[in-house]
C-alpha positions in Angstrom: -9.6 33.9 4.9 -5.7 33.1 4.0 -3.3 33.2 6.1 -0.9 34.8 3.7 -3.2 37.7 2.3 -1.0 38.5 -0.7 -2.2 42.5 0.4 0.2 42.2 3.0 3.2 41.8 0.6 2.8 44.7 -1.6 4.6 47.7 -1.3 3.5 50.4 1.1 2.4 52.8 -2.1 -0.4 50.2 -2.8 -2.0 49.6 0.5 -4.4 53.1 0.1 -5.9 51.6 -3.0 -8.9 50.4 -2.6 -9.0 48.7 -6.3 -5.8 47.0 -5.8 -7.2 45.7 -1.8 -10.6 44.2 -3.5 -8.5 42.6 -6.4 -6.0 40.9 -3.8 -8.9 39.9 -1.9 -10.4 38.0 -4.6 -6.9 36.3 -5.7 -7.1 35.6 -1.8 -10.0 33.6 -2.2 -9.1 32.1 -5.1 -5.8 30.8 -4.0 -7.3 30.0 0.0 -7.8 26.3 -1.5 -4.1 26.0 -2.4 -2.7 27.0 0.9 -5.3 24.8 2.3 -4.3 21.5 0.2 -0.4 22.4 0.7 -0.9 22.7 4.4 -2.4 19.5 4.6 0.1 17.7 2.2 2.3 16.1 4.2 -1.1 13.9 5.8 -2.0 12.9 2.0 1.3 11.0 2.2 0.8 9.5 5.7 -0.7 5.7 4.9 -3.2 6.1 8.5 -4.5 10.2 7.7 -4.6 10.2 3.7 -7.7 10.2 2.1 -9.1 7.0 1.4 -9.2 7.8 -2.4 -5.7 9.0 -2.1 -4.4 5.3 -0.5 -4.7 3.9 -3.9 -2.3 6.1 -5.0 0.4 5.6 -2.2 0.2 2.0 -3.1 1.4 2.9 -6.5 4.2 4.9 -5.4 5.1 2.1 -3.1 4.8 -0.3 -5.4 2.1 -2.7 -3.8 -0.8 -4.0 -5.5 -3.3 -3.8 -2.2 -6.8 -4.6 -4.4 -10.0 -3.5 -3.3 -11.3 -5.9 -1.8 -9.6 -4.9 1.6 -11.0 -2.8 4.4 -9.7 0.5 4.3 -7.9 -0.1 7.5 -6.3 -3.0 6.1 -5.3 -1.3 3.2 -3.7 1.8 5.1 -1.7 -1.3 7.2 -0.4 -2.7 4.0 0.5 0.3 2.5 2.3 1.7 5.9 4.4 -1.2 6.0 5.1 -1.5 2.2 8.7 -0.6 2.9 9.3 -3.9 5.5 7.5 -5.8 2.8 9.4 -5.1 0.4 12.9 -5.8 2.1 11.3 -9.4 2.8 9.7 -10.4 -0.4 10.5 -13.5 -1.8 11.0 -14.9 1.9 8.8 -17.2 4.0 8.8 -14.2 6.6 8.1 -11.7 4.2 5.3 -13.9 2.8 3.9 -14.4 6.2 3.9 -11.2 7.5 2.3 -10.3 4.0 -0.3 -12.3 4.3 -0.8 -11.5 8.0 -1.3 -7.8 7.6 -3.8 -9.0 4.8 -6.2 -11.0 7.1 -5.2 -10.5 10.8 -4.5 -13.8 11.4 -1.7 -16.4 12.5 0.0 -17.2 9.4 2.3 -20.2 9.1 4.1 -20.9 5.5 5.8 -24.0 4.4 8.2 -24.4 1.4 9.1 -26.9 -0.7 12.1 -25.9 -1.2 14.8 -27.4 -3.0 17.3 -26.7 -5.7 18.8 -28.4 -8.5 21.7 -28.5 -10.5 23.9 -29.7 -12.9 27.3 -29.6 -15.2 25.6 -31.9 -18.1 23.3 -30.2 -20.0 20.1 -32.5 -20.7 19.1 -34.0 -17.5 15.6 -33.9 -16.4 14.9 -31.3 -12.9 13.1 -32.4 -10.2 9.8 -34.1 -10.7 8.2 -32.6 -7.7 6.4 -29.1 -8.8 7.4 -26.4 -5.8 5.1 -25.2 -3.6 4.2 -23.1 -1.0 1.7 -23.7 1.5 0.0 -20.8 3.6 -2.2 -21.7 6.7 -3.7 -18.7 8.0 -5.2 -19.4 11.7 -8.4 -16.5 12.0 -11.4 -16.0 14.1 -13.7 -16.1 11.0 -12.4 -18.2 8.1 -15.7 -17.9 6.4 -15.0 -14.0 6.3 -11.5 -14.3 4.0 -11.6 -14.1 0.7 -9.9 -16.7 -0.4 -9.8 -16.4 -4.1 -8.5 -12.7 -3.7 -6.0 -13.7 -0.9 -5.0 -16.9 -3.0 -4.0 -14.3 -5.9 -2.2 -12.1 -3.4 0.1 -14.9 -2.2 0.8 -15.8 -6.0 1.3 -12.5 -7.0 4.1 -12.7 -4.1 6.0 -15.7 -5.0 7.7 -17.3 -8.4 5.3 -17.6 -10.9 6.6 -21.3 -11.2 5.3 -21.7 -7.6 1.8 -23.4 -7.0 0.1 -22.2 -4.3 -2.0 -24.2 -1.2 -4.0 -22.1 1.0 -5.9 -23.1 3.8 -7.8 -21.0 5.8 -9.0 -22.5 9.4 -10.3 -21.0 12.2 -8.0 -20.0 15.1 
């Protein structure tokens, strides 16, 4: 039953008949689902009570790739703290915090680092490619998915930026 029986709204001439009262009732049915789903709207955007076909979504419309391959819980962590990660990206502790709410573990992140400049046109840049390194300290390293987290951590830095990831145990 709805809690707002459209019935109750009519005018007082309409409430003695009984065609009108079974037609409501049937709109009431059909419309129960409605008041149901907008009732329960505001946990579809909470990261830790939407539905877990719903997180995918929320990750859209926060503008982080999560990936599949993450337990849900993970995924609702990432997603919850999208925001944070956002303000931080492109940062050694944005990276690490990334990549710990990815895999639980101790993260540590080294950076080449390094920039180069110059008022003459022509001359060669560094030599030295940069890097990051990631060195993520977990109870079981032969659980991470290394390829998937290895893309994660590119996808969060320059794409000129090689990647080393090591994964050992904590």
């Amino acid at each position: 039953m709805t809690p707002h029986p459209l019935a109750d709204r009519l005018p007082a001439v309409y409430l003695e008949d009984l065609f009108t009262q079974r037609f409501l009732a049937a709109l009431d049915e059909v419309l129960e689902p409605v008041f149901t789903v907008l009732d329960g709207f505001a946990a579809y955007l909470d990261p830790r009570l939407a539905p877990e076909d719903f997180l995918e979504w929320l990750a859209h419309w926060v503008a982080l790739d999560v990936g599949e391959g993450w337990s849900p819980a993970r995924r609702r962590l990432l997603v919850a703290r999208a925001v944070e990660l956002h303000r931080w990206r492109g940062t050694r502790r944005g990276l690490a915090e990334h990549v710990a709410l990815m895999t639980g573990g101790q993260v540590e992140v080294g950076d080449s680092g390094g920039v180069t400049s110059t008022d003459r046109p022509g001359l060669p840049v560094a030599e030295d490619a940069p890097r990051v390194a990631v060195r993520v300290r977990v109870a079981r390293p032969d659980e991470v998915d290394r390829t998937r987290l290895r893309a994660a951590i590119a996808s969060a830095v320059p794409a000129h930026v090689e990647v080393d990831l090591e994964v050992v145990g904590a």
